[in-house]
KOLBA-359875 format. One line per 8 residues: number of its first residue (from 1); for each residue y, z, x of C-alpha. Coordinates in nm, 4 decimals, decimal comma. Each point is the difference from the previous one (the first is absolute). Example, Ala and Ser with C-alpha at 12.3 -4.5 7.8 and 13.67 -1.06 7.14 Angstrom:
1> -0,4500 0,7800 1,2300 | 0,3440 -0,0660 0,1370 .
END
This chain:
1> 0,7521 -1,2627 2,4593 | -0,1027 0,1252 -0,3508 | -0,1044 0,3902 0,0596 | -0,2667 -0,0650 -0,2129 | -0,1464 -0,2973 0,2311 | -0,0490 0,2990 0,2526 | -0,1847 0,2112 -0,2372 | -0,2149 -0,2339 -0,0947 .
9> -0,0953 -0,0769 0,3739 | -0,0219 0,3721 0,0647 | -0,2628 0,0903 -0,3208 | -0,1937 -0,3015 0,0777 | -0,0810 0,1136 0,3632 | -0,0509 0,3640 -0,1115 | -0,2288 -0,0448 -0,2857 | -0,0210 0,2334 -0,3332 .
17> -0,0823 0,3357 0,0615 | 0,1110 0,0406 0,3298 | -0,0160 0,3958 0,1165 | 0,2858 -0,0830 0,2090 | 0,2200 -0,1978 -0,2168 | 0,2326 0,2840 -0,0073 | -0,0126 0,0876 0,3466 | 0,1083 -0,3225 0,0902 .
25> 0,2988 -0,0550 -0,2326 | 0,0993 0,3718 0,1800 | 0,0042 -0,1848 0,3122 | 0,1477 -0,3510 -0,1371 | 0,1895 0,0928 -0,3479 | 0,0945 -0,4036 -0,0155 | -0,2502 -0,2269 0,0592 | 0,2985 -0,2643 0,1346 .
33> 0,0058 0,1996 0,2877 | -0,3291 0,0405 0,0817 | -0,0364 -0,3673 0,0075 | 0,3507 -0,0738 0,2269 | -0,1339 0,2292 0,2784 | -0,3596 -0,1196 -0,0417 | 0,1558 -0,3820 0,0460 | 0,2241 0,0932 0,2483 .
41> -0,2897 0,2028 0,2064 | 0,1980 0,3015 0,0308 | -0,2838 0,2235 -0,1850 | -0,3955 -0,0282 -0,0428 | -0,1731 0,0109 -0,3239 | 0,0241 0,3524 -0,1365 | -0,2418 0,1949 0,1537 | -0,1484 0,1424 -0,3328 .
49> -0,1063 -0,3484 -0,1724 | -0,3737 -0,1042 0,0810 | -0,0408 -0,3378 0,2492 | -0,0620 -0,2454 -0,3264 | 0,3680 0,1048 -0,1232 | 0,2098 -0,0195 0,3596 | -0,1674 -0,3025 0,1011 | 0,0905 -0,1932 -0,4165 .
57> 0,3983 0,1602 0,0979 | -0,0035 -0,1807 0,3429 | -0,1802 -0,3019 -0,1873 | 0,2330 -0,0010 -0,2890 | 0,3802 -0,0715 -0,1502 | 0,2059 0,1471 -0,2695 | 0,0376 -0,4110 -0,0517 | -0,3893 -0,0540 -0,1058 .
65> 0,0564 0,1857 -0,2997 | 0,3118 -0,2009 -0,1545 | -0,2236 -0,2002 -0,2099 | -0,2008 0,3244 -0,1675 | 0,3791 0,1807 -0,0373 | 0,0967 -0,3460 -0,1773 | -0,3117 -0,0268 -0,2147 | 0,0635 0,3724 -0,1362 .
73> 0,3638 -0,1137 -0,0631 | -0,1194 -0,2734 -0,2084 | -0,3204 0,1781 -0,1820 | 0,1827 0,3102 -0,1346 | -0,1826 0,2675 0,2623 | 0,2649 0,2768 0,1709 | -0,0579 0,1376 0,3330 | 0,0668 0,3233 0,0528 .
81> 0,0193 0,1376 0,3419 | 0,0713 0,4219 0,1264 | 0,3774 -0,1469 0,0636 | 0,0363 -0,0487 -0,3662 | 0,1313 0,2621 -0,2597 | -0,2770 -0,1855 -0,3071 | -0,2603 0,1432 0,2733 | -0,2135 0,2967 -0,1492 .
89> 0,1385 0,2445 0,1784 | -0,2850 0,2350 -0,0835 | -0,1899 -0,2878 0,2911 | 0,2917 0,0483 0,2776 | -0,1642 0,2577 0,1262 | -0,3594 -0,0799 0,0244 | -0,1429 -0,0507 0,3811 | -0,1272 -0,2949 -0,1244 .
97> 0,2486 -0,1073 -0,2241 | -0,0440 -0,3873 -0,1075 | 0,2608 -0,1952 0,1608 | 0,0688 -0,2414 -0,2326 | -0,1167 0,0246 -0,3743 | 0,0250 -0,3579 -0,2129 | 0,0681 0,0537 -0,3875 | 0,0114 -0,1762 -0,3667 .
105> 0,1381 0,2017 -0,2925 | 0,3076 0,2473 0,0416 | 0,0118 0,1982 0,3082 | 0,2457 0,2042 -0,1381 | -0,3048 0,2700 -0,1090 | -0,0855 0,0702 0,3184 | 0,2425 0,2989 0,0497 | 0,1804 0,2218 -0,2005 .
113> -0,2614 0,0969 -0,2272 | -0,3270 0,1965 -0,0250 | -0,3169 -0,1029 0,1177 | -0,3860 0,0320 -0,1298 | -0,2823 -0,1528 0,1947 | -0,2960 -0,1114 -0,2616 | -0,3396 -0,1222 0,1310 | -0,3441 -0,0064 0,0058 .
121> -0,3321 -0,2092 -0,0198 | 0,0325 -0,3344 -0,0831 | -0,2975 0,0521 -0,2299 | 0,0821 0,2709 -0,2321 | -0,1778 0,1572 -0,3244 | 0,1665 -0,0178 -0,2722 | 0,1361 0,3979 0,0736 | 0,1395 -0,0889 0,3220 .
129> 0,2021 -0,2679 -0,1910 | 0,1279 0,1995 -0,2613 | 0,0796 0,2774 0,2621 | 0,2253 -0,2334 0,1829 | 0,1688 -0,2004 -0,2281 | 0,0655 0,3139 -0,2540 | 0,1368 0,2148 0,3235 | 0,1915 -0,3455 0,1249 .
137> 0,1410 -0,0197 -0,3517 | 0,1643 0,3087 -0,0040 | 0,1071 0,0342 0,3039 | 0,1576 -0,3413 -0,0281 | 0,1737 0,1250 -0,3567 | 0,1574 0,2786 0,2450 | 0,1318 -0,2682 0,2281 | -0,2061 0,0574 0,2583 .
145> -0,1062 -0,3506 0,1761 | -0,3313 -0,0330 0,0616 | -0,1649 -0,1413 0,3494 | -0,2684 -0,1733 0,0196 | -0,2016 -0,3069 0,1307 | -0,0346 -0,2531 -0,2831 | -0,3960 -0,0261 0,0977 | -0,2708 0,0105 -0,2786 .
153> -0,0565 0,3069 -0,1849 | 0,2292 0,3223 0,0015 | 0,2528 -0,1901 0,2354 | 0,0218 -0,2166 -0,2946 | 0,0132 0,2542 -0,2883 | 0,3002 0,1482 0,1701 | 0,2040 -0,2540 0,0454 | -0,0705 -0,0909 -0,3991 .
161> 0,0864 0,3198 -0,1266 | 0,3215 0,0017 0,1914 | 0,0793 -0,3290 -0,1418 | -0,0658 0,0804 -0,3324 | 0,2374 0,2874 0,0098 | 0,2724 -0,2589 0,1521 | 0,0419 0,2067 0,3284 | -0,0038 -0,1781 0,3649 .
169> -0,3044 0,0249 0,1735 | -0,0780 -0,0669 0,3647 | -0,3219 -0,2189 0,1207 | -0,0851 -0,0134 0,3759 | -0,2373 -0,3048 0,0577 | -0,2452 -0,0287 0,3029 | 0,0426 -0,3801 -0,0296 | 0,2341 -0,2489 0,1135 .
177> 0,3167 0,0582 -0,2802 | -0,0299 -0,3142 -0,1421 | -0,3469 0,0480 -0,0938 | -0,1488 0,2197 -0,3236 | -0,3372 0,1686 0,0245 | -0,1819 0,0233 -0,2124 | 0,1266 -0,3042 -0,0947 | -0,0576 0,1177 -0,3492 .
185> 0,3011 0,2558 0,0563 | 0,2985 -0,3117 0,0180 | 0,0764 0,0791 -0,3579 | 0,0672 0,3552 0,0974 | 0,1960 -0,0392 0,3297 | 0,2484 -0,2134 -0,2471 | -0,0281 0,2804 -0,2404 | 0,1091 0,2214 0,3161 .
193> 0,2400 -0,2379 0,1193 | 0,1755 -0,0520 -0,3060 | 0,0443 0,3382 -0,0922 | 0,1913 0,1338 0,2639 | -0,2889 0,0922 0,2605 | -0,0440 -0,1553 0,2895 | -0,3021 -0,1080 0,2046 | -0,0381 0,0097 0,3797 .
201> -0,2162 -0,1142 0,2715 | 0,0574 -0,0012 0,4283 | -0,2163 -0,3289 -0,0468 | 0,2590 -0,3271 0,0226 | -0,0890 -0,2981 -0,2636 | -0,2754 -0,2008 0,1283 | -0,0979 0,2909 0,2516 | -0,2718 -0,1518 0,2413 .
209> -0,1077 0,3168 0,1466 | -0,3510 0,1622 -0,0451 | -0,0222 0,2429 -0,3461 | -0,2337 0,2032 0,1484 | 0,1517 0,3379 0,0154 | 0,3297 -0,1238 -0,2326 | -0,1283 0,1865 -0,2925 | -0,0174 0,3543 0,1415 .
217> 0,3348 0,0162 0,2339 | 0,1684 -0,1483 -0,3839 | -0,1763 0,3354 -0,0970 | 0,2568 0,2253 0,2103 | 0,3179 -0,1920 -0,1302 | -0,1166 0,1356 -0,3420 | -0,0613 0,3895 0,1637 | 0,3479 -0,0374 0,1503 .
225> 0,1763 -0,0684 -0,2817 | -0,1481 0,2655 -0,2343 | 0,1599 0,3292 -0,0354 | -0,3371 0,1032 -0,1643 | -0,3319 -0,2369 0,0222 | -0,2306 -0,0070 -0,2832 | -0,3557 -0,0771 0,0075 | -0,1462 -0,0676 -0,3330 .
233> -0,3445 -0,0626 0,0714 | -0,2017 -0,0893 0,3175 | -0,3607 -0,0238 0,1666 | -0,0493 0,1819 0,2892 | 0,0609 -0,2787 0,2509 | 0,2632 -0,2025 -0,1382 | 0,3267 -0,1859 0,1291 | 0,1905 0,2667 -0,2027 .
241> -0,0739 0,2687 0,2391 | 0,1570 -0,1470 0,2617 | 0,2627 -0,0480 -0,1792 | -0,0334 0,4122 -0,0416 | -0,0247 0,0154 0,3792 | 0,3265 -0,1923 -0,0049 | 0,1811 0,2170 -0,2078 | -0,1461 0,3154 0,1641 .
249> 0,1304 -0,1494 0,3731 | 0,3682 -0,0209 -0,1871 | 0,0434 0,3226 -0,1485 | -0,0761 -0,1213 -0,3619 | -0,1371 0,2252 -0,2330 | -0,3688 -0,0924 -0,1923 | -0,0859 0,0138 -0,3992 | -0,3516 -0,0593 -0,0766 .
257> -0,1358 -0,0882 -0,3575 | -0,3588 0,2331 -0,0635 | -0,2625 -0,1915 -0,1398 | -0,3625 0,0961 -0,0542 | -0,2624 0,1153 0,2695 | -0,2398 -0,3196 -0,1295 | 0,2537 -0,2881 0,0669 | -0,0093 -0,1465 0,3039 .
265> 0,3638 -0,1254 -0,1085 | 0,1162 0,3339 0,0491 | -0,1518 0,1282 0,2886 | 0,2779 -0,0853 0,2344 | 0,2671 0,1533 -0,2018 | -0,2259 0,3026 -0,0424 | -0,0538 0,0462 0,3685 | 0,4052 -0,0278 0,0412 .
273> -0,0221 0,3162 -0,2503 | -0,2815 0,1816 0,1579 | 0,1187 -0,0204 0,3631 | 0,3483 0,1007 -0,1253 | 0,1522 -0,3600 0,1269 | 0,1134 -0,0375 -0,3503 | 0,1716 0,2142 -0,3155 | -0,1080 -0,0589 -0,3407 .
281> 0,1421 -0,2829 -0,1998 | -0,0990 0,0454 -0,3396 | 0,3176 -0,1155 -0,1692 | 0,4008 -0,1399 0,1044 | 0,1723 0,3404 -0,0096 | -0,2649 0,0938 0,2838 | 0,1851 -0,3269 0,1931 | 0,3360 0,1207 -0,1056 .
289> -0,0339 0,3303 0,0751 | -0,0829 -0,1078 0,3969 | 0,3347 -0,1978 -0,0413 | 0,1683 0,3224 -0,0950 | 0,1249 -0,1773 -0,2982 | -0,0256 0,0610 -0,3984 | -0,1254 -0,2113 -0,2250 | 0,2691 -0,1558 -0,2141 .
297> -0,0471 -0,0042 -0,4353 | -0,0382 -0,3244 -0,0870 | 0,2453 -0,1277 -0,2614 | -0,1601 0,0162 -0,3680 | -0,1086 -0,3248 -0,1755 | 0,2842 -0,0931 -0,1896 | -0,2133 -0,1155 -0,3159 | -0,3576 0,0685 -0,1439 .
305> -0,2338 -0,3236 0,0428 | -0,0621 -0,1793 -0,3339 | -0,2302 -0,2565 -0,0320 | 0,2110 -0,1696 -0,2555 | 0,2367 -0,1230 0,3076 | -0,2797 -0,2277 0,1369 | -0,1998 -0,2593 -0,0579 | -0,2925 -0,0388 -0,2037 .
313> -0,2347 -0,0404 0,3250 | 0,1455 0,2856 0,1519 | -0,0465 0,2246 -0,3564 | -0,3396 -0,1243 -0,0178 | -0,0515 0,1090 0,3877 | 0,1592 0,3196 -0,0652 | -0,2231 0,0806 -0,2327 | -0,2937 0,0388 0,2071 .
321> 0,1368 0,1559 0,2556 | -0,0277 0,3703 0,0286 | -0,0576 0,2426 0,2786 | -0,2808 -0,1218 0,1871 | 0,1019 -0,3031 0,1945 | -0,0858 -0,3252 -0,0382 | -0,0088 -0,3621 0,1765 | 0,0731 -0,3084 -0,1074 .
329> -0,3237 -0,1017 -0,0849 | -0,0872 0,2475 -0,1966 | 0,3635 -0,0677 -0,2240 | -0,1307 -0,3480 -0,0576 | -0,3430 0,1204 -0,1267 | 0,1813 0,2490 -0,2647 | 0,3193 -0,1906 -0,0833 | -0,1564 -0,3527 -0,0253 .
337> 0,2657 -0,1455 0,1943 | -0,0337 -0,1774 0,3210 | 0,0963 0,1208 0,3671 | 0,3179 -0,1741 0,0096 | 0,1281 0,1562 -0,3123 | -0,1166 0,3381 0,0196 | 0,2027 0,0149 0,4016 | 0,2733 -0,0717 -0,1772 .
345> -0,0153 0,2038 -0,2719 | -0,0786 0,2957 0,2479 | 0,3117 -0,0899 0,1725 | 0,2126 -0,0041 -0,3191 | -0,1201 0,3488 -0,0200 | 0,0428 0,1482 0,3054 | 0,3954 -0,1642 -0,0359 | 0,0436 0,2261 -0,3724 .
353> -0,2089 0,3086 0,1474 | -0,3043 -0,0521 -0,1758 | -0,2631 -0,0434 0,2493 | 0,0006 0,0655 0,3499 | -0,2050 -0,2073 0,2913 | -0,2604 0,2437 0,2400 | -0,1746 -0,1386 0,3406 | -0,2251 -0,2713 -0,0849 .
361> 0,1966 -0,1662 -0,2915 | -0,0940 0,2887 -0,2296 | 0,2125 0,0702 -0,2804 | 0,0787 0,3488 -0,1965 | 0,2218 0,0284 -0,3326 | 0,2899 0,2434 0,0316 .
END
């Protein structure tokens, strides 16, 4: 039998976020076992799993799940299970530890490095999205992978930022792994996927379970992770503070971005501050400094931008931009030029150093 046949059996009959998923594999380490001496009827169903999960054991095979283990094979999605070293081992631990986690992209990331949590509301201000993707940014610059949950919003401006400085980043999905949502985000996972990060899920492809709860037990996979969790910006009752309660459970330490007294954006993160949940995040070194590591100098620019080494869209783009940013839209308007030129001219400048891109498909000359 395939050891991963067993798993497979085992996590389906537990469920995600089981408070006992580590007390169990205490008792059974190998899941082969478990299911010999439940066959044979030399042992009852652990004691510790609820009636649902010994009665799917007893109803169950390793053998049922040949064709899912086949159809993983086949589409490119790893299983990774506590036996195996590509396992975060910052999850081993966890007393409810996922027992098997399906993935896309390159696993490698998921150990060995240093780890940021970034999240927030999924409808954020246009602060809350500079806040996140400037911190992610840097922090990504430093090496540090970012963790987060691909969703709408800050999830989302995290991930970016950590793409844009070509460092791996780490998306935990509360859907089945072969599904994207926001479905609007597919570009991005490839982004992910293609640049070394990797993105995870304890959902199998075609997963015909009930959602219902998926979303917030994905929320402590992204707590456990973390060294540090970062919360950029959040309302007061908000899927991001249980992700806080997550990361509180595990020992993780909190960074909170302030924002004003009037936004109701902010009055989550504010609480974190006021009730001393959270430290102040006001910039990366604040992040670093929790990691009890130093910033490193980035290496110089190697050459001065000149507009005379682009094109003649890009000099004409160049030439309104200045300090205050500015969308694409409003490009068109002063260059004369139409949407599809003046994207490409922005990204002819961004390649030479003369622009650079801000939340929202703003642009700024450098």
């Amino acid at each position: 039998m395939d050891k991963t046949l067993a798993w497979l059996w085992l996590a389906d009959a537990v469920g995600s976020a089981c408070q006992y998923a580590r007390e169990l594999l205490d008792l059974w380490p190998e899941p082969e076992a478990l299911y010999e001496a439940l066959r044979s009827g030399s042992e009852a169903p652990p004691f510790c799993l609820s009636e649902a999960a010994a009665r799917q054991l007893l109803d169950t095979t390793p053998f049922d799940y040949e064709e899912r283990l086949d159809h993983c094979l086949l589409t490119g999605v790893d299983i990774l299970t506590p036996d195996d070293p590509a396992y975060p081992a910052r999850m081993r631990d966890l007393p409810d530890l996922p027992l098997v986690l399906y993935t896309t992209g390159d696993r490698a990331c998921l150990n060995d490095r240093r780890y940021v949590g970034m999240v927030g509301t999924r409808r954020p201000g246009a602060y809350g999205r500079q806040a996140a993707f400037e911190i992610s940014l840097e922090l990504a610059k430093q090496g540090v992978v970012v963790v987060s949950g691909l969703a709408d919003g800050l999830d989302s401006e995290g991930h970016r930022a950590a793409v844009q400085a070509g460092t791996p980043t780490i998306a935990f999905l509360g859907t089945a792994i072969d599904v994207t949502y926001p479905a609007a985000n597919a570009a991005l996972r490839r982004q992910i996927e293609e640049g070394g990060g990797v993105v995870c899920s304890e959902y199998p492809p075609h997963y015909p379970g009930k959602t219902k709860g998926t979303f917030l037990a994905r929320n402590r996979l992204i707590a456990a992770q973390a060294e540090v969790l970062c919360v950029a910006e959040a309302r007061l009752r908000s899927g991001t503070l249980n992700t806080v309660g997550h990361a509180e459970r595990y020992g993780r330490p909190v960074l909170a971005v302030p924002g004003s007294i009037y936004s109701a954006l902010s009055q989550g993160t504010n609480e974190l501050l006021r009730t001393h949940r959270a430290e102040m995040l006001c910039r990366a070194s604040d992040v670093l400094e929790r990691l009890g590591t130093d910033a490193q100098p980035q290496a110089e620019e190697t050459a001065e931008f000149s507009p005379q080494d682009v094109s003649e869209d890009a000099r004409a783009v160049y030439e309104k931009l200045g300090p205050t940013a500015q969308g694409v839209d409003a490009l068109c308007a002063a260059t004369g030029l139409p949407a599809g030129r003046v994207l490409a001219a922005c990204t002819e400048l961004e390649l030479f150093g003369g622009a650079q891109v801000l939340p929202g498909r703003r642009y700024i000359a450098l």
